[in-house]
N, C-alpha and C positions, 0 to 999 in steps of 0.2 A: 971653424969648419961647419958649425950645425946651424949658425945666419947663413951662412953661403947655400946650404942643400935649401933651407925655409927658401930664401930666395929664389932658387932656380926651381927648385918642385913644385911650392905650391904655384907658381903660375902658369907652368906646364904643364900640372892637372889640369887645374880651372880650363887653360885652350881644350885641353882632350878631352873634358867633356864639353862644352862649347861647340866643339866642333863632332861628336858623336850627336849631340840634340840638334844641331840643324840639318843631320841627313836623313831624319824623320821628319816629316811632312804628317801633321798630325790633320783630323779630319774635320772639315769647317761645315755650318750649318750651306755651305752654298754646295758642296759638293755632293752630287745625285748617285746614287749605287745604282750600278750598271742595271739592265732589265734582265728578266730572263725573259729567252727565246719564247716565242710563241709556239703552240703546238704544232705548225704550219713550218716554221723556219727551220734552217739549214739540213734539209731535207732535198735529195733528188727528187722530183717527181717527175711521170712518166703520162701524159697526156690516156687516155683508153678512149672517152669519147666525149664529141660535144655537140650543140646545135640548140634550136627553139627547141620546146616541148611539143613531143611528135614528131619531130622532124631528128632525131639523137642519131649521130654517126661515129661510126667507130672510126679509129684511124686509120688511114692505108697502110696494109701490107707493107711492109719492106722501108716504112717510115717512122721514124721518132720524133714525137714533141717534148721537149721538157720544159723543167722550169724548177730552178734554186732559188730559194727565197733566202739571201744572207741577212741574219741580224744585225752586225755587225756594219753593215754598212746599206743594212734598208733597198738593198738592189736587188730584182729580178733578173736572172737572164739565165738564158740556157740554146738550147736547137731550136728552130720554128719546123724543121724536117728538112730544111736545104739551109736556109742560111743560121748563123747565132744572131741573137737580139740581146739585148739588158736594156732597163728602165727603171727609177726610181720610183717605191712603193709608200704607200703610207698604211697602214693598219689601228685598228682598235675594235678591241672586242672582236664583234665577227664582222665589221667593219673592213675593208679593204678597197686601193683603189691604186690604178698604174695609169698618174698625168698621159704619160709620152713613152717612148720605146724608139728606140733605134738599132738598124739592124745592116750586117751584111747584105751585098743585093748580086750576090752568086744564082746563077739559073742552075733547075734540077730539069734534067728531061726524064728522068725514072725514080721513084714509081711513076705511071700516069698518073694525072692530078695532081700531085704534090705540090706542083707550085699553088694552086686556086687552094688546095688544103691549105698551104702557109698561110696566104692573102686572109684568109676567113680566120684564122686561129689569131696573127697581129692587131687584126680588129676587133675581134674581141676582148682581148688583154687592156682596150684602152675601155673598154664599156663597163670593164670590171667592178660589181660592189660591193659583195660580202662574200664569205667565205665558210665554210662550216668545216669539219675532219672527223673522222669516225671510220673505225677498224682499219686502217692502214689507208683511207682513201681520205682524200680533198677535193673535195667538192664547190666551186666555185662560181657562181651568180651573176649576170651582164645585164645590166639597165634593158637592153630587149628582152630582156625576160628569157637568154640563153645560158647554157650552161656550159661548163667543162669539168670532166671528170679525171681527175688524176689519181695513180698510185702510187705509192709512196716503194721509192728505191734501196 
């Protein structure tokens, strides 16, 4: 009887642990630990104003711009003020840039302007270059030398 258990246990151990060490997946030199988010990322933000220097406008009335920056999957998108858009971003440091955007193309007839507001705000998302953040707002930089100013949701 005590060959019989040797027999059947110890190699019924050996699988149970055999098989508890291959449902760990230990950590290899190729595997990268995740980023943390940037100070900018998964964040609502809330458009307040944009434009050249000098030229700085606030939003219309009765309109919202946003704009979510997911870590997770590097995408922009949010409201333009009538239609949703998203685009894929790239980031470093205070570095930022949005290739391309694509968007719903639903017509607003209210507020007045909203639609030429949208037009001006998609344009600028692609001119995009750096970024800065400070006391709840994001502050954002366009190769014309424009701005947009967000708050933070």
């Amino acid at each position: 009887m005590n060959n019989l258990v040797k027999t059947l246990i110890i190699p019924l151990v050996l699988l149970v642990i055999v098989f508890v060490a291959c449902k760990f997946e230990p950590m290899t030199f190729d595997d990268e630990p995740e980023d943390e988010p940037l100070d900018f990322e998964n964040i609502e933000w809330v458009l307040e104003s944009f434009g050249e220097p000098g030229n700085i406008r606030l939003v219309i009335e009765g309109s919202a711009i946003t704009a979510s920056f997911s870590s997770a999957t590097h995408e922009v998108s949010g409201s333009a003020g009538c239609n949703y858009y998203s685009g894929d971003y790239e980031a470093d440091n205070s570095e930022l840039s949005i290739p391309a955007v694509g968007n719903t193309e639903m017509a607003c007839m209210e507020p007045e302007g909203v639609m030429e507001q949208e037009q001006q705000y998609l344009r600028l998302l692609i001119l995009v270059e750096s970024y800065e953040t400070d006391d709840g707002q994001l502050r954002i930089t366009c190769s014309d030398g424009s701005v947009m100013v967000f708050a933070g949701d």
